[in-house]
N, C-alpha and C positions, 0 to 999 in steps of 0.2 A: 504493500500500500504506500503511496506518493508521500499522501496528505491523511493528517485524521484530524476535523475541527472537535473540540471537545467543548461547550458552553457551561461556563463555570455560573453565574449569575444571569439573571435579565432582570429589568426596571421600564415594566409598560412594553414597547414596543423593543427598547432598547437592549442590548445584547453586551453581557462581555463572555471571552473563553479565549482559548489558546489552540491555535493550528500548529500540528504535530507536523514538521516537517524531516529529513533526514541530516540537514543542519541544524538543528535547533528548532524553538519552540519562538510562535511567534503570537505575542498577546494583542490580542484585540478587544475593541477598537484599533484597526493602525493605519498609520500615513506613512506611504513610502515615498521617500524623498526619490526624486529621478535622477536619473546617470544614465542620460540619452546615448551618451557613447561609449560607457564604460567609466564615465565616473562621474558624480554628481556635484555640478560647476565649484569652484574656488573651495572644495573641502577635502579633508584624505580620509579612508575608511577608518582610521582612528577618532578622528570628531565626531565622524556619523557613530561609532560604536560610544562615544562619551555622553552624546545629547541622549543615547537609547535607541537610535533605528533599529529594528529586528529583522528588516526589509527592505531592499531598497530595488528599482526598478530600471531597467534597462529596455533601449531599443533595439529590435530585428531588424529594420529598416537601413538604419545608422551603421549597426555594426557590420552589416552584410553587405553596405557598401566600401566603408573604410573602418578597423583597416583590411577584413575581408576574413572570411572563416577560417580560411589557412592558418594566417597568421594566429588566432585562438585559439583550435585545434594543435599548433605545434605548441603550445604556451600547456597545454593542459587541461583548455575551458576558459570563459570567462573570469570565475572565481580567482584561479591560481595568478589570469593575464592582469586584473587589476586590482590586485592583493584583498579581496574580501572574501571570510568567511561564512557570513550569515545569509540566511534564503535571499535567493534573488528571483523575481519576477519579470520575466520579458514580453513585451506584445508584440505582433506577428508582422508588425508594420503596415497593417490595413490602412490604419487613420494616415498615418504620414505618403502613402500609396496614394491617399485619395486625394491629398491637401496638397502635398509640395510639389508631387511631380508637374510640372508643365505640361509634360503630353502621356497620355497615356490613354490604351484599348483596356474595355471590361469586356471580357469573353466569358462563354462558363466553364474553361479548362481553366482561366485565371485573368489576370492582370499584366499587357507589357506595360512597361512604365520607363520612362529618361532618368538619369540618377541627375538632382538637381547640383549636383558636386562638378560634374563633369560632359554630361548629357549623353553620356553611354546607355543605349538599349538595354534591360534587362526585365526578365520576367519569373512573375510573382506566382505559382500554382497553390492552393492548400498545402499540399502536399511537399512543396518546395517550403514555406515559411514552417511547419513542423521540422523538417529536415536542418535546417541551419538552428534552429533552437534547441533541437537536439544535440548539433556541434557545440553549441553555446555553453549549455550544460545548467541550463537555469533550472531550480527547482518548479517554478511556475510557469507552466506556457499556455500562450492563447491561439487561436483559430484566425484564419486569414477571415475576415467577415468584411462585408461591405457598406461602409461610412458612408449619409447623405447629409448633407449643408443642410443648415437651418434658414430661411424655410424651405420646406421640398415638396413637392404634392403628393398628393395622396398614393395616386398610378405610383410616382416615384420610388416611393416610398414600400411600397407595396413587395417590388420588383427587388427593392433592394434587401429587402428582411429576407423571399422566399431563397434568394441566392446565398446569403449568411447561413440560411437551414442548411442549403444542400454542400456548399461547404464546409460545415461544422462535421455533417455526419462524414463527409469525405477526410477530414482533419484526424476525428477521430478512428475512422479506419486505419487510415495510416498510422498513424498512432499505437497502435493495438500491436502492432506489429513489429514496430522498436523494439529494440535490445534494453534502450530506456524509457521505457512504460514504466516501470518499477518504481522509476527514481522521481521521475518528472509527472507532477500536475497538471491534468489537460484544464481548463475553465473551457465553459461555453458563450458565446456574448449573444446576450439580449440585445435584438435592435428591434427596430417598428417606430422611430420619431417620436412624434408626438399626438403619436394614433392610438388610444387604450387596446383596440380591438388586435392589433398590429401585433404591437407588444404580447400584450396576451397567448396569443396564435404561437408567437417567437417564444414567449416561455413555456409552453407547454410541449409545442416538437423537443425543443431539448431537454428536458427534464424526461421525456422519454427516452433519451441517447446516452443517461446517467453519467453527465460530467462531474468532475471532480470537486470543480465550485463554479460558479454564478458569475460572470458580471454584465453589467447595465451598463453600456456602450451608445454611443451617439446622443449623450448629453451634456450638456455644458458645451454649448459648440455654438453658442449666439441665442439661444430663446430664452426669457427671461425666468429667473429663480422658480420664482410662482409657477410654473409652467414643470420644472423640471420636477418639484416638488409634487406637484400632484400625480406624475407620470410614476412615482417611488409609490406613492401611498396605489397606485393602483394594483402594482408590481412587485412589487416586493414581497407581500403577504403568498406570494400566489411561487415562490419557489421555497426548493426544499429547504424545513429550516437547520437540516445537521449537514446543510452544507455551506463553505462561506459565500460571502454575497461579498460582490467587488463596485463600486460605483467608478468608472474609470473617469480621470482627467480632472476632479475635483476637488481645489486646494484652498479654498478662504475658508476662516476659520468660521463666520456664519453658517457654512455650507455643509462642513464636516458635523457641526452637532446635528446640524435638520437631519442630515444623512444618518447619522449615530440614532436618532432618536424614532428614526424609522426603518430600522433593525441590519445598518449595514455593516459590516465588518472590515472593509479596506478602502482604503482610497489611494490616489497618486493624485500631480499635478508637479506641472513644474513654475507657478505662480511662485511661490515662498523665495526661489532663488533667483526666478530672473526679475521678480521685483527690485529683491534686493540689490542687484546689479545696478537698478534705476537711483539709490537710496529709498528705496520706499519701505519701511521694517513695521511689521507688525506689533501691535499694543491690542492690551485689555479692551478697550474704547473705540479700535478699529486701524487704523496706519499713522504714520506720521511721515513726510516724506525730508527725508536730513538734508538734501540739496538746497532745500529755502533757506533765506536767508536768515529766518524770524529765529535758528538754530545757532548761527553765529558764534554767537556768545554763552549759549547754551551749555551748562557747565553738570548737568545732571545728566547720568546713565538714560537710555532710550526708556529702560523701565526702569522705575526707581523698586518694584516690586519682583524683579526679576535674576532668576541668581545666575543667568549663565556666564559664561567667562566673557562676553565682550561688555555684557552689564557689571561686572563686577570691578574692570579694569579702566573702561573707557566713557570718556562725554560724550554728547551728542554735537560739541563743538568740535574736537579730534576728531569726529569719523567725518562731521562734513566736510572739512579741512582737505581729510583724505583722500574724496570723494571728488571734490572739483579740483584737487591737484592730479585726479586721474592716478594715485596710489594704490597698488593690488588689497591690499590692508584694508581697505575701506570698503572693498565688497566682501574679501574674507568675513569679514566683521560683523558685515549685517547680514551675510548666509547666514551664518552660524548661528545668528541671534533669531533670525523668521523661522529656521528648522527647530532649535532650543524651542521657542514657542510653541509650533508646533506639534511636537511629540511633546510637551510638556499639558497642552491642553487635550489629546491624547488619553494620556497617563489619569487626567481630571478624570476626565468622564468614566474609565475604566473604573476608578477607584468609587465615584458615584454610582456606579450600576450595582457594583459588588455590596455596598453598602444601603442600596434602595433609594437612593437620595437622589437617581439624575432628573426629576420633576423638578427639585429645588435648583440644583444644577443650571438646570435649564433658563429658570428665573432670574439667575445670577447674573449667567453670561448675557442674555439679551436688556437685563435693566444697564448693563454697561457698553456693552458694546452698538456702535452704530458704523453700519456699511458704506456711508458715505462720509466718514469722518477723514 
C-alpha cells in the first residue's frame, strides 16, 4: 500500500489525521509549499524541514523539460537530485500543458504541446506523464487530466471533464502495471468547472476506479471565492471520506481554513513565495506589502506576534531596504516568513480540530483577518 490516510479527530465538517506514506507520516491539514522545479524558490530543504513542511510539491511539466528525466534518473530520483527526504507530490503537468504552452493539439491519445523554454515539439500521452513520474520517484502522483479557463461553457466544459475520465482510467491502467504501484500514490482529479452536475458525474466515475486520494482540480483559476466555495460544499461530501481530498493550486490563508472547514486535507499554491518575491508577506489581518514607503522607518518585526527567524531577527525597515536594493536576503526573508505563517496556521487548525474548538477557531481568524487589507 502507497498511502494509508488515518483521521485522528474531526470538528463539524472539518478533519485532522495523518497520511501514512513510505517516507514518513504527513499531518493534516497541510500546505505544500511548491518546488516547480525541484526546489521551492529562495529556501533549502533544511528551512522547509524547520518551519514543519511534511510535503512539498513539485512539477512534471518543468522537470520533464529541464533538466530532463535522465538527468534524475542518473541522480537516483528526485529526492536524492534535490536533497529532500520527506513525501513529495508531483502533478502531471496538465495545468501548465494547458496555460503556458503557446501552441498546442488536444487529441484523445494526448497533448502535443511547444516547451515554452525553447519551442521544441513534445508530446504529453496519460500514459507518458505516469511514466516520467515514475522516473521522478514522487510518492504522490497525478493523472494527465484536462484544464479549462475560467469562464468556459458548458459544451466546453462538458468535453473536457469526459476526457479527464477516460484519461484517468487510462492513467491508472498504466499504473497498475508499474514496478512502482507499490511505492507511488495515484490521486484522481475532479474537474466539471463550475457545473455541480459536471462535477458530480466526475466524482462519481472515479471513485469507481478506486484512486488512492481525491483532488479538486480546475479551481482557483479566475472565478471568484464564492463560487469556488460553493462548488466544495457540493463536492466534497460526495467523495470517499478515508481517502485524502487535495484542493489543488490554493494558497491564501482565507482560503485554506474555508477549504479546512469543508473537510479538505491538502493544498498547494505557489502565492506565499512568489508574493513574497513582490515584498508582499502575510499577517494575522491579511498582507502588508514592505516595498511602501509608509515601512521606511519601520523598526518592528512584520509580526510582532510571530516567532519565526526572520521575525525574530529583522525590521520591517531592513527587509524593505533589502528589497529595493534588489538584495537576495530580502526575498529569503519574506519566503521564509509567508511559508512560517503558513504551516504555522496549518498547525492552528490541526491542533483546533483535535481539541473540538475549530468553530471558535474559525471566529478568530475571520474577526481579524481581512482579504483586502
Amino acid at each position: 500500500m502507497a498511502l494509508a490516510l488515518k483521521i485522528t479527530a474531526k470538528c463539524g465538517s472539518a478533519r485532522a489525521g495523518e497520511i501514512h506514506t513510505s517516507r514518513g507520516i504527513i499531518e493534516t491539514p497541510a500546505f505544500m509549499p511548491v518546488g516547480t522545479q525541484g526546489t521551492v524558490k529562495a529556501m533549502t530543504p533544511e528551512e522547509l524541514c524547520e518551519i514543519g513542511a511534511g510535503i512539498i510539491l513539485s512539477n512534471t511539466y518543468h522537470l520533464y523539460l529541464r533538466p530532463g528525466t535522465k538527468i534524475i534518473e542518473q541522480a537516483g530520483g528526485l529526492h536524492s537530485f534535490m536533497h529532500w527526504d520527506r513525501p513529495i507530490l508531483t502533478d502531471s503537468g496538465g495545468f501548465q500543458v494547458f496555460s503556458l504552452s503557446p501552441l498546442r493539439k488536444i487529441e484523445e491519445q494526448g497533448v502535443t504541446f511547444r516547451s515554452h523554454i525553447d519551442g521544441s515539439t513534445h508530446f504529453f500521452s496519460p500514459e507518458k506523464a505516469i511514466e516520467v513520474q515514475n522516473i521522478l520517484g514522487s510518492d504522490i502522483i497525478m493523472p494527465l487530466d484536462h484544464v479549462v479557463s475560467y469562464p468556459a461553457s458548458y459544451e466546453e466544459t462538458l468535453e473536457a471533464m469526459e476526457r479527464t475520465v477516460r484519461w484517468a482510467r487510462r492513467s491508472k491502467e498504466y499504473h497498475r502495471h508499474n514496478q512502482r504501484a507499490e511505492e507511488q500514490a495515484l490521486f484522481g482529479i475532479v474537474q466539471g468547472g463550475t457545473y455541480e452536475d459536471l462535477r458530480e458525474r466526475c466524482c462519481s466515475e472515479l471513485i469507481n476506479m478506486h484512486f488512492d486520494g481525491y483532488a479538486l482540480g480546475g479551481l482557483s483559476v479566475g472565478e471568484p471565492k464564492e463560487t469556488m466555495y460553493h462548488i466544495l460544499d457540493k463536492t466534497v461530501h460526495l467523495l470517499p471520506p478515508e481517502k485524502p481530498r487535495y484542493l489543488m493550486g490554493v494558497g491564501s490563508a482565507d482560503a485554506l481554513v474555508e477549504g479546512v472547514s469543508r473537510g479538505i486535507d491538502l493544498f498547494d499554491c505557489v502565492l506565499p513565495t512568489r508574493i513574497a518575491r513582490n515584498g508582499r508577506v502575510m499577517v494575522p489581518e491579511g498582507y502588508l506589502t514592505l516595498r511602501n514607503a509608509e515601512y521606511t522607518h519601520d523598526m518592528r518585526p512584520i509580526d510582532p506576534e510571530c516567532s519565526c527567524y526572520t521575525c525574530r531577527h529583522y525590521s520591517r525597515a531592513y527587509i524593505r531596504h533589502l528589497l529595493k536594493a534588489n538584495e537576495i536576503l530580502g526575498v529569503r526573508l519574506t519566503t521564509y516568513h509567508n511559508l512560517y505563517y503558513l504551516t504555522g496556521l496549518m498547525h492552528g487548525m490541526r491542533r483546533a480540530i483535535k481539541e473540538n474548538s475549530f468553530g471558535q477557531f474559525y471566529k478568530d481568524f475571520w474577526a481579524k483577518y481581512n482579504p483586502g487589507h
